[in-house]
N, C-alpha and C positions, 0 to 999 in steps of 0.2 A: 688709443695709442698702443703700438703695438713695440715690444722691447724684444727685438732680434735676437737670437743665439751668436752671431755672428758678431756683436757686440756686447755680449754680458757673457759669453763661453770663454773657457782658453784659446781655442783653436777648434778647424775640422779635425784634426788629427786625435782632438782630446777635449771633447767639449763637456767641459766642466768646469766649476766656480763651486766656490765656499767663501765663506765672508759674515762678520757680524755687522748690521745693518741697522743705527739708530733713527728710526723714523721721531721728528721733530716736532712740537707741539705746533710750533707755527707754521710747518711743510704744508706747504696747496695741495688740496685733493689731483691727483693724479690719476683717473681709473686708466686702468692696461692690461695687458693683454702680453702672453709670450708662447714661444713655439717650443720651449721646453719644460720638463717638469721643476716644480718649487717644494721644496722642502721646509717646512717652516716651524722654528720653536721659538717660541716667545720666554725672552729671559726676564724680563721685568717690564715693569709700566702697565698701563689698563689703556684698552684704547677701543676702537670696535673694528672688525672687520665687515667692509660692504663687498658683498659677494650675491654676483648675478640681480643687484637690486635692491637685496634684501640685507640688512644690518645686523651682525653677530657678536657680543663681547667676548673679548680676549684679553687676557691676564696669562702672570706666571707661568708658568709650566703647561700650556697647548701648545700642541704639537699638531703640525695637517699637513697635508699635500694638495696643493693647488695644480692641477693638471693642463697642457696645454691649449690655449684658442678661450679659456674663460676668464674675463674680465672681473677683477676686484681689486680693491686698494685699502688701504687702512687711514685710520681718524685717531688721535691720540686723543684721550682723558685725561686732564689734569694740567700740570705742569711738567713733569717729569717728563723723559723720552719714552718712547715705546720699542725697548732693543728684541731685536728680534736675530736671529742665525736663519742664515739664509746658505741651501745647499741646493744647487742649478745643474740641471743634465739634462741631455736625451732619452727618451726611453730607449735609444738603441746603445748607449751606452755601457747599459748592462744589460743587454742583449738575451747572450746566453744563460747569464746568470737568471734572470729575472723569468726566462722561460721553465728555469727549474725550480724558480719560488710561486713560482703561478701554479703550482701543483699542492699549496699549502693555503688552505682554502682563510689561516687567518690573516696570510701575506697578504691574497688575492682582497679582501676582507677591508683590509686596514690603507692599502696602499693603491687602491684603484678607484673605491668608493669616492664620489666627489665631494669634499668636506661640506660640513654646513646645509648640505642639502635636503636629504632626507629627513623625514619628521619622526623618527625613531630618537630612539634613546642615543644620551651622548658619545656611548661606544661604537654606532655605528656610520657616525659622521668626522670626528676626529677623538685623540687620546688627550685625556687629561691625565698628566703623570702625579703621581703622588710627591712629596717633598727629598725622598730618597731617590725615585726614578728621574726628576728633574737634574739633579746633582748629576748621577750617572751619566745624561742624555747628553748633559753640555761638558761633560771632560771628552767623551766621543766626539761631539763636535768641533771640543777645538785642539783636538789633536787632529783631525781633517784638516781643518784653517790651517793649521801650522805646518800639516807638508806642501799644501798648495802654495802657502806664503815665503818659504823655504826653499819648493824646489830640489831637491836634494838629490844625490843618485834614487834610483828608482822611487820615485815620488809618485808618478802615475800608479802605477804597481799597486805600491801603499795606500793609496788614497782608495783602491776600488776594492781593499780587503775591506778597509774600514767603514767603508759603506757599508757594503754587505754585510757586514757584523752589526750595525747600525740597523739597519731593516729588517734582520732576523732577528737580535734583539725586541725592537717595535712589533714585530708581531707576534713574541712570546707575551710582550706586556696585555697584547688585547686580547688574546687566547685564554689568558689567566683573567680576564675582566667577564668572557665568554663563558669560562668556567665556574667560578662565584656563582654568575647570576642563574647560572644549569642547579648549582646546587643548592642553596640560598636564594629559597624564591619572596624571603623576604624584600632582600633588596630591589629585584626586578618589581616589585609592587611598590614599592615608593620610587624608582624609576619613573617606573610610568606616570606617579601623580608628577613627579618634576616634570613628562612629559604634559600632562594635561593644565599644571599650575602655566606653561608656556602659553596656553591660547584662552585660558579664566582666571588670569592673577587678577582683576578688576573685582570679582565675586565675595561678596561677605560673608566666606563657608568660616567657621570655627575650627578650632583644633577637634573637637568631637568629629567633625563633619571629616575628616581625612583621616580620623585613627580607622573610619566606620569604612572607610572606601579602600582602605586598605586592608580590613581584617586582621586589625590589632588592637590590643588596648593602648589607654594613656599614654602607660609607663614604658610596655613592649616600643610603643611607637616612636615616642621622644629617644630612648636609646637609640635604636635601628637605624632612624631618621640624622643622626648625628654624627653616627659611626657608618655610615654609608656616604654621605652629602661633605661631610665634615662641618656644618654649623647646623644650625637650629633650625625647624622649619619657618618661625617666624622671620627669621636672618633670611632664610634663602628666600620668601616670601617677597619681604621686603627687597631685599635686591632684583628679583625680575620686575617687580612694581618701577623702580626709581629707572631702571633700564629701559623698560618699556615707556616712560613716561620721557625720553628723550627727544625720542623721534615730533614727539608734540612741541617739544621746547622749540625745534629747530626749522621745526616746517611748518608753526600755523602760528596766529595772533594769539589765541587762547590765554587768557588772562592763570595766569598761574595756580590758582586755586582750582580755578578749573580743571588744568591739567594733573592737579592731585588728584579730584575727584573721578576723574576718568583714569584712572591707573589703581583707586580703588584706596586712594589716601583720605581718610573726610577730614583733618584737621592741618591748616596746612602751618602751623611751626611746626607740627611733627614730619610732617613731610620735606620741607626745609632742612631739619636736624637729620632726617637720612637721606637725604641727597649730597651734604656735603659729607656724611659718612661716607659715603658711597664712591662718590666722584670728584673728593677734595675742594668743590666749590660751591655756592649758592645756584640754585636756579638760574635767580637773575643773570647773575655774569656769565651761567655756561651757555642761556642763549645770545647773549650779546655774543659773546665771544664763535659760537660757531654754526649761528642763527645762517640758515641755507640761504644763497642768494633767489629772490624772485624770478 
């Protein structure tokens, strides 16, 4: 399905949109497709984004750009909505503008890259803002909303400062994410195992086994690992386990213990007690409930 500019824009004259956007636990998968770019921050709810095929979690405070002619849609987790701020334009939009931020190799970086894609670290697919940057990210946004919704003298005017203050911002935040990991090659080493925990979360390595793989001890590594990640490795652990273990729930018969043990769970009340940590419900219901059709 393809969603035209020409119906989700203002006008040729000024094509652009801003709007906050509650995607609904029980909305039908819609995948689509549009000919302009997407700006997207996720204010609340947990949900997954399916992009090019492939299944992504989103939460609080991600932020991406969905570029035009690529196909994706989103899935909510839970009960709650999955709200999201939606900001819609051209790239010729900001034309000229945008020809002078293509000269700042963290704009070019942050804003061209196609989210989700790359199997790099999560800086170089989309920004996750910390709890402060999230705060800032949505009073900019909705003070966008509010000239569009408003209209006001020089509204367009307004609207394409605050952009641009919005994107140069966004990419001071990953420049400073660039910068850390240059200096602090702590973090870039546990980076990378959150890279490599992504395709061996099933694996029954130990905490020894990853202080060793990163060239830390115990105590260096539990720090490092908690003040980089912001939870514990066995938290993050377990949540790519319980993530990963969806796409089973949804698309095969696999008796559920099963599906613990192929995600690298061996006991499944314990797997039950972090799944509904995880994703506010039991197994059983979330495949009932959003069990793929045949």
């Amino acid at each position: 399905m393809l969603y035209p500019k020409e119906k989700y824009l203002e006008s040729e004259a000024f094509p652009f949109a801003a709007f906050p956007y509650p995607t609904l636990p029980e909305r039908p998968l819609t995948p689509h497709t549009h000919d302009f770019i997407e700006l997207v921050y996720v204010a609340d709810g947990r949900g997954e984004h399916l992009y090019k095929g492939h299944s992504f979690p989103v939460s609080k405070g991600d932020i991406f750009v969905i570029p035009p002619g690529v196909e994706h849609d989103y899935r909510v987790i839970g009960s709650a909505p999955l709200k999201v701020y939606n900001i819609l334009f051209v790239p010729s939009f900001l034309d000229a503008e945008l020809q002078a931020l293509s000269k700042v190799s963290s704009f070019v970086n942050f804003f061209y890259v196609e989210p989700f894609l790359r199997q790099k670290t999560d800086f170089e697919s989309h920004l996750k803002l910390s709890f402060l940057e999230a705060k800032e990210v949505q009073l900019r946004l909705e003070r966008i909303i509010e000239e569009f919704d408003r209209k006001a003298l020089g509204y367009r005017i307004s609207i394409k400062a605050l952009l641009i203050e919005l994107l140069v911002w966004l990419s001071r935040c990953y420049d400073e994410r660039l910068v850390q990991l240059q200096f602090r090659p702590d973090d870039a080493s546990i980076r990378e195992l959150c890279e490599f925990l992504a395709f061996h979360y099933a694996e029954p390595f130990h905490l020894e086994d990853v202080c060793q793989m990163c060239g830390m001890s115990k105590t260096s590594f539990t720090s490092k690992f908690k003040q980089t990640i912001g939870k514990t490795f066995t938290e993050y652990r377990n949540e790519v386990r319980i993530h990963a273990s969806l796409k089973w729930l949804r698309e095969t018969d696999e008796q559920i213990i099963r599906v613990a043990e192929l995600v690298g769970v061996g006991d499944l009340s314990y797997y039950n007690k972090l799944f509904k940590q995880f994703i506010g419900m039991p197994p059983r219901e979330f495949r009932k409930k959003y069990r793929s059709s045949p």
